[in-house]
C-alpha positions, 0 to 999 in steps of 0.5 A, a space after each residue: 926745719 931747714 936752717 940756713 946761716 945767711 940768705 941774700 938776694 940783690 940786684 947788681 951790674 956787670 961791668 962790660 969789658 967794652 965800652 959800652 955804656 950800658 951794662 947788664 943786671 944780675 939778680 945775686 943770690 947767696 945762701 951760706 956763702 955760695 953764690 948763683 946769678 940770674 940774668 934779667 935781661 935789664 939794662 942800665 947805664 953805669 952811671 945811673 947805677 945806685 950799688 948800694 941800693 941795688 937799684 937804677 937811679 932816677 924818677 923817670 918812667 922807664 926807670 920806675 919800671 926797671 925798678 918794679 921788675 927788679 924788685 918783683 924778681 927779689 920777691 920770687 927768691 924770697 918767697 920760694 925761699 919762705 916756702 923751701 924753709 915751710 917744706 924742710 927742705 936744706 935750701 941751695 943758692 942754685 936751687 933757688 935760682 932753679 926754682 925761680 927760673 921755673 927749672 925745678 918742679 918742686 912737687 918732684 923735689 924728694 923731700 917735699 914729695 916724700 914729706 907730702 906722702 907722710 902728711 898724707 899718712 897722718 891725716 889717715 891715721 886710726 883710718 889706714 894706718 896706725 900712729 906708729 907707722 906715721 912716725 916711722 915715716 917721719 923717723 925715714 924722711 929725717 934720715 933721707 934730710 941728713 944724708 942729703 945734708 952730710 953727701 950732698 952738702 945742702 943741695 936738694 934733689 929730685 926724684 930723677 937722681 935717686 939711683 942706685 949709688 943713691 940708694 947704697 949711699 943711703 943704705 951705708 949712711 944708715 948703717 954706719 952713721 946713723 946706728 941701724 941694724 941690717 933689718 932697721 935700715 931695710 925698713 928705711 930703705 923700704 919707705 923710700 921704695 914706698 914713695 918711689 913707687 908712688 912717683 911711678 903710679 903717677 906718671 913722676 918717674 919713669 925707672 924704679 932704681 930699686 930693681 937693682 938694688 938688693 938688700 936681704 933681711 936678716 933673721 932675728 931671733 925672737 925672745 920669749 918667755 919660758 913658762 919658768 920665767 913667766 910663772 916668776 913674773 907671775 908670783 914675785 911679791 912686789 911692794 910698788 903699786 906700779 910694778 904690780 899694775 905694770 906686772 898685770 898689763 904684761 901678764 895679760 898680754 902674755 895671755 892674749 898676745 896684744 900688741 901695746 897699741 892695740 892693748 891701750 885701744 880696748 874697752 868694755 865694749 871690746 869684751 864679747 860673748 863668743 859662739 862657746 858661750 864665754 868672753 871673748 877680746 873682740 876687735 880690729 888691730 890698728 896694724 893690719 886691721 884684720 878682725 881678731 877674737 881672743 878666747 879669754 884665758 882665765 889668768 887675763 880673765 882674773 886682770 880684767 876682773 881686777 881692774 874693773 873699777 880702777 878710776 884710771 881706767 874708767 877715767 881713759 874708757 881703756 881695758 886696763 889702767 894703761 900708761 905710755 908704752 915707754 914706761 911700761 918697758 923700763 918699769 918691766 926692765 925693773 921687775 925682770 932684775 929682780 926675777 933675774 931675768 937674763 933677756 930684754 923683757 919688753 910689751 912685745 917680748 910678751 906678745 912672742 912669749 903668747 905666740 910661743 910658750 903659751 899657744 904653739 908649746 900646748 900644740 894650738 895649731 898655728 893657724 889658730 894662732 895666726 887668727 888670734 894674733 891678727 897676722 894677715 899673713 900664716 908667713 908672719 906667724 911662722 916666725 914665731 913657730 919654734 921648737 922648745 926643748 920642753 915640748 921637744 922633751 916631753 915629744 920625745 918622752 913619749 916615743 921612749 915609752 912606747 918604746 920601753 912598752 914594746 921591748 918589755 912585751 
């Protein structure tokens, strides 16, 4: 929410530089020590001018009316500064004088345009979106308000002055302000395409200026787990109750290539035969909401087994006993010092580690595997097509042999 140091409107006169006797009325209205007026086409004579009170003195019909006028010019400024403060918007004396004059289209004002399409995200969330993607929206909209705040000094605007040094503006800002990688800020910069586009569609805007705005995503290494690695996770004794169960629900994604999100969604419900005859993970990802069936590999088999009738797990109607995804990294961060595990051991990292050291590494076709991840698209699972220098070993093992067979014939 928008906060603003002070905020006043009152009624005032000009004093005429000829010897008029009456002189004009001006609506004052500050905001953090900047001023805008607006004319209201009154006019009052000088001495019937109560200054103090902002009004004309006198009971008089013509009087009560100027008065009436006056005040319901007040009561605009402030109710669109009440609505401005409800929208989050960094409120302006200028723009509030705008909006009272009915110069400003507040619908075309960019935060409030980009904050009713992240409400819009919010009421469709477990529907269209995920809850995550929600909160990326709103993480953007609070980066576009402090760029706003720090390049544009609390002046707001509208869709119409978003253009290209705009954008770059922005793109710096949260790079170099804001602490975001190449690929972090193109994820913002991509929302506001999103919103911007939106705008098009119906008929507010005219000019993407993201056409001429080029921004390339880097590369980035994926981390996974060798099977060395894995087998550590897999066979450390651990004392703490907690880690252990922290342990199985990383080990189980290691073995089915869940995502948190979608992990904390499955129940008893979500364990199905499949066409062999045998259990099968049977859902629809929160991300892409694509169908997805996961053979049951026996090391997940034995976790689901485990936690059959765990009360933490029967009392949330989940899979497995689950706990905010938060914990789960910083507890695994714990269980990866003691395995000397030199990488950011993460829910996610175990994801990658099924992708790759699990599936790809025993030569399971990627389409395949693309299916059990539920990627929408076989480009998306590219990423994680790497070729290990175990399967490159083994791989190569077996030409030298043949090799070996053939010289010794």
């Amino acid at each position: 929410m928008a906060v603003n140091r002070t905020f006043s409107v009152l009624s005032i006169v000009r004093k005429s530089r000829s010897k008029r006797q009456l002189v004009p009325i001006y609506l004052r209205i500050t905001v953090d020590g900047r001023r805008s007026e607006i004319s209201t086409k009154e006019y009052v004579d000088m001495s019937k001018w109560n200054s103090t009170k902002g009004r004309v003195k006198g009971n008089s019909e013509n009087t009560r009316q100027i008065n009436t006028r006056l005040e319901t010019w007040e009561t605009k400024v402030r109710e669109h500064y009440t609505q401005f403060i409800r929208d989050g918007i960094t409120i302006s004396a200028q723009l509030l004088k705008n909006a009272v004059l009915g110069r400003l289209d507040a619908n075309n004002l960019l935060l409030p345009y980009f904050d009713h399409h992240e409400k819009e995200i919010k009421t469709k969330i477990g529907i269209d979106y995920a809850k995550g993607t929600h909160q990326n929206y709103v993480a953007t909209y609070k980066h576009i308000k402090k760029y706003l705040e720090q390049k544009f000094k609390g002046q707001s605007i509208s869709l119409k002055d978003v253009n290209y040094d705009f954008i770059a503006g922005f793109e710096t800002y949260l790079r170099m302000e804001a602490g975001n990688s190449n690929n972090g800020a193109l994820k913002h910069l991509q929302r506001l395409n999103k919103v911007i586009g939106l705008a098009i569609k119906r008929g507010d805007l005219a000019i993407n200026p993201f056409v001429a705005f080029k921004m390339k995503k880097e590369k980035v290494n994926r981390e996974f787990l060798s099977i060395d690695e894995l087998q550590a996770i897999e066979e450390i004794e651990l004392k703490n109750a907690t880690l252990r169960k922290v342990r199985d629900i990383f080990i189980f994604i290691c073995y089915t290539g869940l995502s948190y999100s979608d992990l904390k969604e499955l129940s008893e419900l979500s364990i199905t035969k499949g066409i062999d005859g045998d259990l099968w993970i049977n859902f629809a990802r929160k991300k892409t909401g694509m169908e997805t069936r996961i053979p049951i590999l026996p090391p997940a088999m034995e976790i689901i087994d485990r936690y059959k009738e765990h009360p933490e797990a029967i009392n949330k109607g989940t899979l497995l006993p689950m706990m905010s995804n938060q914990k789960l990294n910083q507890y695994l961060g714990e269980i990866a010092t003691k395995c000397e595990i030199h990488k950011p051991v993460t829910c996610h990292i175990g994801r990658h580690t099924f992708a790759t050291t699990i599936t790809l590494n025993n030569d399971i076709p990627i389409e395949t595997v693309s299916k059990m991840l539920g990627h929408a698209s076989l480009k998306t699972t590219q990423i994680y097509a790497k070729v290990l220098e175990r399967k490159i070993s083994n791989d190569m093992s077996k030409l030298k042999q043949m090799y070996k067979e053939n010289q010794s014939r």
